[in-house]
N, C-alpha and C positions, 0 to 999 in steps of 0.2 A: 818056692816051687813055681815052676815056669806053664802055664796054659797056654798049646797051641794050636789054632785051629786052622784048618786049611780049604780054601774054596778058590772058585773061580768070580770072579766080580767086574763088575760092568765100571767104567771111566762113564760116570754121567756129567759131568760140570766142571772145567775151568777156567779158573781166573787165573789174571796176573802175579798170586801169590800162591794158591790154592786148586788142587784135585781133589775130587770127591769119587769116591768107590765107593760103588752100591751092592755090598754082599747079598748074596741068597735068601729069599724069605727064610728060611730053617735055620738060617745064622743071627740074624739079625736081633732077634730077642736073648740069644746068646752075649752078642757084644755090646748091649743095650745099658749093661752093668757097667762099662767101663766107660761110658759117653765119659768127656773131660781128660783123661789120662793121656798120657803118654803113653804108644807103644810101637813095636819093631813091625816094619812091613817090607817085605820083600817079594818083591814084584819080579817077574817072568814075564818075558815078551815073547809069543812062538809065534814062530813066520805063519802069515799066512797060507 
């Protein structure tokens, strides 16, 4: 079974390899379970 959560997140950090998304405080202990995993992100860009 598939859990999906959906928020709006901050781009705070990147490197030459790597983006870091900073979910929601109310999310964060949520996906705090799955630190290490692999998972699906699908990002939206809305115009300014």
């Amino acid at each position: 079974m598939s859990v999906v959560y959906v928020f709006e997140a901050t781009v705070v950090k990147y490197t030459r390899d790597r983006i870091v998304l900073y979910p929601p405080k109310e999310y964060q202990e949520k996906l705090k379970k799955y630190h290490g995993r692999k998972v699906k992100v699908q990002v939206i860009i809305e115009p300014e």
